[in-house]
PQR file of N, CA, C, O and H, with PARSE charges and radii, in Angstrom:
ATOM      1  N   UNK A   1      11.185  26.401  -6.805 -0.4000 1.5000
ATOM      2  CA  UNK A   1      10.103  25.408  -6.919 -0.0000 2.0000
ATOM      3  C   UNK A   1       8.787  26.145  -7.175  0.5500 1.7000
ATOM      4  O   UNK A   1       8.424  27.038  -6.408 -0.5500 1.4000
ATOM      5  N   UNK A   2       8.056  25.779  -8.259 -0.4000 1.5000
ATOM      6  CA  UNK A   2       6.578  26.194  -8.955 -0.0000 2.0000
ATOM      7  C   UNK A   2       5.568  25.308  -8.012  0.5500 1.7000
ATOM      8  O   UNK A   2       5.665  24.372  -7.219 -0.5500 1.4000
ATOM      9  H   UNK A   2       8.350  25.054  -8.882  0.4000 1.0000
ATOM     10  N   UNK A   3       4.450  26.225  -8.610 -0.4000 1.5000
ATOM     11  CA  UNK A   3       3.241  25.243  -8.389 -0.0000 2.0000
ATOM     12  C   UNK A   3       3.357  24.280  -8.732  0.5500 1.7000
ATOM     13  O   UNK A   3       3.195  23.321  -7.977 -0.5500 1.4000
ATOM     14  H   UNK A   3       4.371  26.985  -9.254  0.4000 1.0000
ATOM     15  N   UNK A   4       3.753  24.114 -10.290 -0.4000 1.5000
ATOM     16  CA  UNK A   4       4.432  22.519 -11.404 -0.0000 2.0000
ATOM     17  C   UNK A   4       4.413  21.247 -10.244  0.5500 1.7000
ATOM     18  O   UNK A   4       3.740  20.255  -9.963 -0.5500 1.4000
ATOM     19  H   UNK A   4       3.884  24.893 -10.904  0.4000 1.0000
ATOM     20  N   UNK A   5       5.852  22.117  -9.687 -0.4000 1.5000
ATOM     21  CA  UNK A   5       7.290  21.315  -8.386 -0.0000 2.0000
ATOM     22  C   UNK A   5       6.124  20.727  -8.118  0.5500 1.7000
ATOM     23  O   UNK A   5       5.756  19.653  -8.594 -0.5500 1.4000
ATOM     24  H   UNK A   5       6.399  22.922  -9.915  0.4000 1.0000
ATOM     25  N   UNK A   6       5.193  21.783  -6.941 -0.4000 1.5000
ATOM     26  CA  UNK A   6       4.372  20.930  -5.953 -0.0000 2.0000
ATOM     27  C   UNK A   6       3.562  20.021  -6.480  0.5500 1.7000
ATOM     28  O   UNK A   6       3.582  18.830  -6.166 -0.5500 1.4000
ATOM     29  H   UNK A   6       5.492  22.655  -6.555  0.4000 1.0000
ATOM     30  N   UNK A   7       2.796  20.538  -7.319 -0.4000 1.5000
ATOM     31  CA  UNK A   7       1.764  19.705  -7.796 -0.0000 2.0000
ATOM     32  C   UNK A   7       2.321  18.168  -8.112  0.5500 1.7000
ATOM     33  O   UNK A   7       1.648  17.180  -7.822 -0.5500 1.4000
ATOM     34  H   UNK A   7       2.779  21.505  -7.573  0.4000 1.0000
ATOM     35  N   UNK A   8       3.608  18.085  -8.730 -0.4000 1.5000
ATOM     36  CA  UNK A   8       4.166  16.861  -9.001 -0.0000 2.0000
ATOM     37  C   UNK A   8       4.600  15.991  -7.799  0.5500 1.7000
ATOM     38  O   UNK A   8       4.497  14.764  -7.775 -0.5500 1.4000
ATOM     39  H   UNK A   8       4.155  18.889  -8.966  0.4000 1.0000
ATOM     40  N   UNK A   9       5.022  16.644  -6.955 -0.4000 1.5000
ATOM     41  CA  UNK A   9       5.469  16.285  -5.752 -0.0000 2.0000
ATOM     42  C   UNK A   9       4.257  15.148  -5.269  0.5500 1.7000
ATOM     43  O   UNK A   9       4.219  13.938  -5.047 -0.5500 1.4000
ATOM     44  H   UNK A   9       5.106  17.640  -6.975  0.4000 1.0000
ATOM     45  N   UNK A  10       3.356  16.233  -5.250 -0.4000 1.5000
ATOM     46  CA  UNK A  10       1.788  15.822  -4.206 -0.0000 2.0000
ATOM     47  C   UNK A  10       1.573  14.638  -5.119  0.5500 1.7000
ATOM     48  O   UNK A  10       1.386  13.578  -4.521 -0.5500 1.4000
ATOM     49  H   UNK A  10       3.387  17.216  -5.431  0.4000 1.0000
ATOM     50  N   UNK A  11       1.561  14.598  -6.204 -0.4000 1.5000
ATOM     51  CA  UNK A  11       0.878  13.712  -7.137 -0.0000 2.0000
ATOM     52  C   UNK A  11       1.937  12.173  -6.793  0.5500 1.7000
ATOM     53  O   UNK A  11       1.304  11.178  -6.438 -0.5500 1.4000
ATOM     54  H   UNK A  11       1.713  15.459  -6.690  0.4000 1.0000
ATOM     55  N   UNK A  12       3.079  12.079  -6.881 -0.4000 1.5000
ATOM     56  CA  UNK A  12       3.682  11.492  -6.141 -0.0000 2.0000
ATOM     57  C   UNK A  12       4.220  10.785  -5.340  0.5500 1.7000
ATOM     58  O   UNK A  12       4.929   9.810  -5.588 -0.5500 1.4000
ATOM     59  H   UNK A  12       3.593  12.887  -7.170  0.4000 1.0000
ATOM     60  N   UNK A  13       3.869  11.304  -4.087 -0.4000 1.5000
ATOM     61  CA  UNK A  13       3.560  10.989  -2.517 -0.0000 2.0000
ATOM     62  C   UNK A  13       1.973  10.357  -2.770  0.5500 1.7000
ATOM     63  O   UNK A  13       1.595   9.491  -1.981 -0.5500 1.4000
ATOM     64  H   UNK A  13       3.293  12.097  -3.886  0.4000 1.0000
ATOM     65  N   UNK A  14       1.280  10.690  -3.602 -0.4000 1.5000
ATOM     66  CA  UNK A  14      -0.195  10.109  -3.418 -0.0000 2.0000
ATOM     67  C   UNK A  14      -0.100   9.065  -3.710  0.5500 1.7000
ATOM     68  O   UNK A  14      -0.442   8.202  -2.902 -0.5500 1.4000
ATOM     69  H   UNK A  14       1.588  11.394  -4.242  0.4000 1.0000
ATOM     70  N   UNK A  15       0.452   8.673  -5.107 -0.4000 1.5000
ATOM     71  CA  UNK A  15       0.691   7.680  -5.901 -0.0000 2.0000
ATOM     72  C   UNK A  15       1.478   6.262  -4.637  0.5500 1.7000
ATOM     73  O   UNK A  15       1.042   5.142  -4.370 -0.5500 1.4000
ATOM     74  H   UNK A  15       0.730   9.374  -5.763  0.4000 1.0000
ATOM     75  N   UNK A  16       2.845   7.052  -4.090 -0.4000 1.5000
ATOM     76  CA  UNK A  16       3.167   6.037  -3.141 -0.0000 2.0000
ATOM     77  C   UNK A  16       2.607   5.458  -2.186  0.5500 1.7000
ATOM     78  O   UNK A  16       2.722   4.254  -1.957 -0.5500 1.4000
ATOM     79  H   UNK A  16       3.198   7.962  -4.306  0.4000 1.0000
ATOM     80  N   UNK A  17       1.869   6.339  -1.453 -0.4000 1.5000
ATOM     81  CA  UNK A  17       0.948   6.006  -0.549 -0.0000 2.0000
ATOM     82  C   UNK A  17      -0.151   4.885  -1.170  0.5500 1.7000
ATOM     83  O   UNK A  17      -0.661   3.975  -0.517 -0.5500 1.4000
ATOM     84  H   UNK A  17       1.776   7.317  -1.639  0.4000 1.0000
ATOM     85  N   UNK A  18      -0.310   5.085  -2.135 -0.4000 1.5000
ATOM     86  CA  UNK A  18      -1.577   4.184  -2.890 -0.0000 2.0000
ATOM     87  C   UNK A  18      -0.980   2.727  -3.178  0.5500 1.7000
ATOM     88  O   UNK A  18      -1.452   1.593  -3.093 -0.5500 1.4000
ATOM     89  H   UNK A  18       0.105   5.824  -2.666  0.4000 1.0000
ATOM     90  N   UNK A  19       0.072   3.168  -3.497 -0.4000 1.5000
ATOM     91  CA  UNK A  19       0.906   1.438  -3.760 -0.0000 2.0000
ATOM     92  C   UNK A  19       1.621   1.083  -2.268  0.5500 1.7000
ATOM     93  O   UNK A  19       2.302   0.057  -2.275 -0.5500 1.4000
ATOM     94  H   UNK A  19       0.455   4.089  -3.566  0.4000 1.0000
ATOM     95  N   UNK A  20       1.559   1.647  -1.289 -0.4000 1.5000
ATOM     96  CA  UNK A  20       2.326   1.139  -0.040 -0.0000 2.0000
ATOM     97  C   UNK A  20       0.988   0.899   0.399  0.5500 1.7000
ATOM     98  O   UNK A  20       1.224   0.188   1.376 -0.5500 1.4000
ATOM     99  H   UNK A  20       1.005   2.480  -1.283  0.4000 1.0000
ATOM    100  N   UNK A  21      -0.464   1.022   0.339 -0.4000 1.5000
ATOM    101  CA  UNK A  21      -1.422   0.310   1.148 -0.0000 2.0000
ATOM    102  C   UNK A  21      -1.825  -0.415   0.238  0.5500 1.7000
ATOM    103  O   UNK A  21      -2.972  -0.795   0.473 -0.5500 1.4000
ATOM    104  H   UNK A  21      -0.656   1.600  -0.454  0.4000 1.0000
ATOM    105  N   UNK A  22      -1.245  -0.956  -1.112 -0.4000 1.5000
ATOM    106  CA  UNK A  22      -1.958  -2.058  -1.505 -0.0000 2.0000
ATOM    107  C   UNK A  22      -0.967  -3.076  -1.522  0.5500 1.7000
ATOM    108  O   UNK A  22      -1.194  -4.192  -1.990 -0.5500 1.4000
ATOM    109  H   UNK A  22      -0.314  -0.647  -1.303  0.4000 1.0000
ATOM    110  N   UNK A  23       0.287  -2.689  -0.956 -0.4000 1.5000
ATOM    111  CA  UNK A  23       1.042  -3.735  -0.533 -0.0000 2.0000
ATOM    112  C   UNK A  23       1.097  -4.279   1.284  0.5500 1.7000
ATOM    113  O   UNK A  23       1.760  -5.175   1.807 -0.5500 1.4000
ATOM    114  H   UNK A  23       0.472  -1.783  -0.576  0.4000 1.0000
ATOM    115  N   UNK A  24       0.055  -3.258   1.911 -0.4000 1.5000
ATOM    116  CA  UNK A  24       0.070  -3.555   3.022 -0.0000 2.0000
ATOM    117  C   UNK A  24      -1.514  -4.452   2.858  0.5500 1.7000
ATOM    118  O   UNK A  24      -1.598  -5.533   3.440 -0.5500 1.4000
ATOM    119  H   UNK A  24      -0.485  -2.531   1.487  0.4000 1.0000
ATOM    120  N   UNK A  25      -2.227  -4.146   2.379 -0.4000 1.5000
ATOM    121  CA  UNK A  25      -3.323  -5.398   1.777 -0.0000 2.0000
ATOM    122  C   UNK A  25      -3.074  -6.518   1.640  0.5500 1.7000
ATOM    123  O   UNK A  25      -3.369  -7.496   2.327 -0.5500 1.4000
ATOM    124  H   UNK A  25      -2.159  -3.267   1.906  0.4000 1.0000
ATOM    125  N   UNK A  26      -2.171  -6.354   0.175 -0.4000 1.5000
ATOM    126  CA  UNK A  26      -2.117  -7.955   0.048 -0.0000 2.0000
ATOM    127  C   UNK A  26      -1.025  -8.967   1.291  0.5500 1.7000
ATOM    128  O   UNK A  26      -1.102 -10.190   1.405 -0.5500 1.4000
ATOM    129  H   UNK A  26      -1.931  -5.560  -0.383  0.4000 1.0000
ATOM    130  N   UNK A  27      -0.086  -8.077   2.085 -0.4000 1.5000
ATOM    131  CA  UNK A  27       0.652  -8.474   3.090 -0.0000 2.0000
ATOM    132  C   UNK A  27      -0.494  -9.305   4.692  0.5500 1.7000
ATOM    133  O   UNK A  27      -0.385 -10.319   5.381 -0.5500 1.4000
ATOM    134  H   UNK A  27      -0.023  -7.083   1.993  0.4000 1.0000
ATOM    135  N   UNK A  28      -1.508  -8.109   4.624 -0.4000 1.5000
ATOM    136  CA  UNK A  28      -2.677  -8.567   5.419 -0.0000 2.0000
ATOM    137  C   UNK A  28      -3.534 -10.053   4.929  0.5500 1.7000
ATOM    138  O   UNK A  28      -3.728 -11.023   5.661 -0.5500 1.4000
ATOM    139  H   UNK A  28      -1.597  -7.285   4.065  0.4000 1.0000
ATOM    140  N   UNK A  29      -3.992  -9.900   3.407 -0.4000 1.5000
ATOM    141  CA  UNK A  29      -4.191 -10.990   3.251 -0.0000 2.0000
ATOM    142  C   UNK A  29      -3.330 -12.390   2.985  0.5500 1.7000
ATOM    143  O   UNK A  29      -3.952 -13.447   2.882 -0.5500 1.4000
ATOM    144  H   UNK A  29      -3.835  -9.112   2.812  0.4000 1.0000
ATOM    145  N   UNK A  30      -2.200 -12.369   2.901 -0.4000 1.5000
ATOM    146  CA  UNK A  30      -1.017 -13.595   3.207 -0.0000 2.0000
ATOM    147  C   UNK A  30      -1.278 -13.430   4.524  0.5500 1.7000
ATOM    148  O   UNK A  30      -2.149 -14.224   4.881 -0.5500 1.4000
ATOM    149  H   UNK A  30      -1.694 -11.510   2.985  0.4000 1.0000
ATOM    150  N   UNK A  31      -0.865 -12.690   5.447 -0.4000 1.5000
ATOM    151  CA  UNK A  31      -1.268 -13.725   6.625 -0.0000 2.0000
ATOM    152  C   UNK A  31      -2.528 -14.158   7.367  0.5500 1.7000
ATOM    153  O   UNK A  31      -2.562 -14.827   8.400 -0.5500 1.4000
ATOM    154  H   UNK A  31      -0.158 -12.046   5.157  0.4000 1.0000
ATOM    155  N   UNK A  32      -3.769 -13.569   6.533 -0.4000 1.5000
ATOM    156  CA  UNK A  32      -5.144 -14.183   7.116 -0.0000 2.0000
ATOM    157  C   UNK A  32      -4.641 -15.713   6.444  0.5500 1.7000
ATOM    158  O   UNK A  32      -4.267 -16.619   7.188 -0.5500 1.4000
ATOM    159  H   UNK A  32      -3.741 -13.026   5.694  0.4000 1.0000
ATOM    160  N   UNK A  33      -4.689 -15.869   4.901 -0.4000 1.5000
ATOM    161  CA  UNK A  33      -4.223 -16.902   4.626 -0.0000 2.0000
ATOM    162  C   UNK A  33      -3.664 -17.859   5.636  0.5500 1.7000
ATOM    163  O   UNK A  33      -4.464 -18.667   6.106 -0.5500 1.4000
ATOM    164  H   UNK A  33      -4.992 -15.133   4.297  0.4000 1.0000
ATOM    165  N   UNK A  34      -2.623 -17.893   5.980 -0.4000 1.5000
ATOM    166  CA  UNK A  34      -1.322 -17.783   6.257 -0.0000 2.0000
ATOM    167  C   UNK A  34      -1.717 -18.984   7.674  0.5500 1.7000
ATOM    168  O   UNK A  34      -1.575 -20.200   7.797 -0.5500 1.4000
ATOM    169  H   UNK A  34      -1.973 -17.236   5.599  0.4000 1.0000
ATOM    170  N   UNK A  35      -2.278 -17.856   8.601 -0.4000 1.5000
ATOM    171  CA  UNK A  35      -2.958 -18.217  10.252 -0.0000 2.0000
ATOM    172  C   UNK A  35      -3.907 -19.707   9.499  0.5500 1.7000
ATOM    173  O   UNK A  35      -3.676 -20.864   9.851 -0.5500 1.4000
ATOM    174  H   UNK A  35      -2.394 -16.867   8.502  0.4000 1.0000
ATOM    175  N   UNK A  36      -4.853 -19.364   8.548 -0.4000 1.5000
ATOM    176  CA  UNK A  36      -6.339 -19.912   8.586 -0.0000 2.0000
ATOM    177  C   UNK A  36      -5.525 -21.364   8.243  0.5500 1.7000
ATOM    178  O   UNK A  36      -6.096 -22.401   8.583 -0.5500 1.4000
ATOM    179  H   UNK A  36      -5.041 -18.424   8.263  0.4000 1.0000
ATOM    180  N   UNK A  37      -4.106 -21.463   7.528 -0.4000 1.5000
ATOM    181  CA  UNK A  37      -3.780 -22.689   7.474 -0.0000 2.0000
ATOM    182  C   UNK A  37      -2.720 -23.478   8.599  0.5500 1.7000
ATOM    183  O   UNK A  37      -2.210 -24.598   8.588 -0.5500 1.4000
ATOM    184  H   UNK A  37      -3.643 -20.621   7.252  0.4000 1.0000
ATOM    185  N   UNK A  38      -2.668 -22.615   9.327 -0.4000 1.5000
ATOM    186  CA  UNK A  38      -2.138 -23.198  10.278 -0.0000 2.0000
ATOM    187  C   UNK A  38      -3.059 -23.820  11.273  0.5500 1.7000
ATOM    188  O   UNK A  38      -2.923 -24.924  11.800 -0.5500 1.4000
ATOM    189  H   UNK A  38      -3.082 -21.705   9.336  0.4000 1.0000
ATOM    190  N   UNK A  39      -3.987 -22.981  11.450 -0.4000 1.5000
ATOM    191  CA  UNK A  39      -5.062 -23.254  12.705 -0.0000 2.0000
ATOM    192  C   UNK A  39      -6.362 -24.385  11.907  0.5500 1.7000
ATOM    193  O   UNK A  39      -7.427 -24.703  12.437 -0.5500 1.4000
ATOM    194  H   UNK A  39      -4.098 -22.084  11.022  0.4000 1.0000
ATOM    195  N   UNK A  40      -5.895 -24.798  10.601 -0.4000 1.5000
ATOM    196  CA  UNK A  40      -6.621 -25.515  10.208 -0.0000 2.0000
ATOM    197  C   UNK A  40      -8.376 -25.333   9.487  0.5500 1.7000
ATOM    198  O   UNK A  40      -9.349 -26.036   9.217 -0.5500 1.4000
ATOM    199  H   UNK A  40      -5.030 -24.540  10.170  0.4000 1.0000
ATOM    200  N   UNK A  41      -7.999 -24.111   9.438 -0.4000 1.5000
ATOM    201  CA  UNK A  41      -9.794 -23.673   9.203 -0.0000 2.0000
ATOM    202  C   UNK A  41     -10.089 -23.582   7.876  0.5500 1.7000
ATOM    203  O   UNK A  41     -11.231 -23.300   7.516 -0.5500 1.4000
ATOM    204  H   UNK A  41      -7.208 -23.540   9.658  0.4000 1.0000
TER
END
């Protein structure tokens, strides 16, 4: 494994991380949604 390896690696893992908190976003906003219509607000 090269610098290449890592560098691709890192690039990667960043990338996932970036799409697993913008799916934990929009998951956060469904349930603000979610509550605000239950509780009527």
């Amino acid at each position: 494994m090269d610098n290449n390896d890592v560098n691709n690696a890192n690039l990667e893992n960043t990338n996932m991380k970036e799409a697993i908190a913008a799916e934990i976003t929009k998951t956060k906003v469904f349930i603000d949604n979610f509550e605000a219509n239950v509780n009527g607000v």
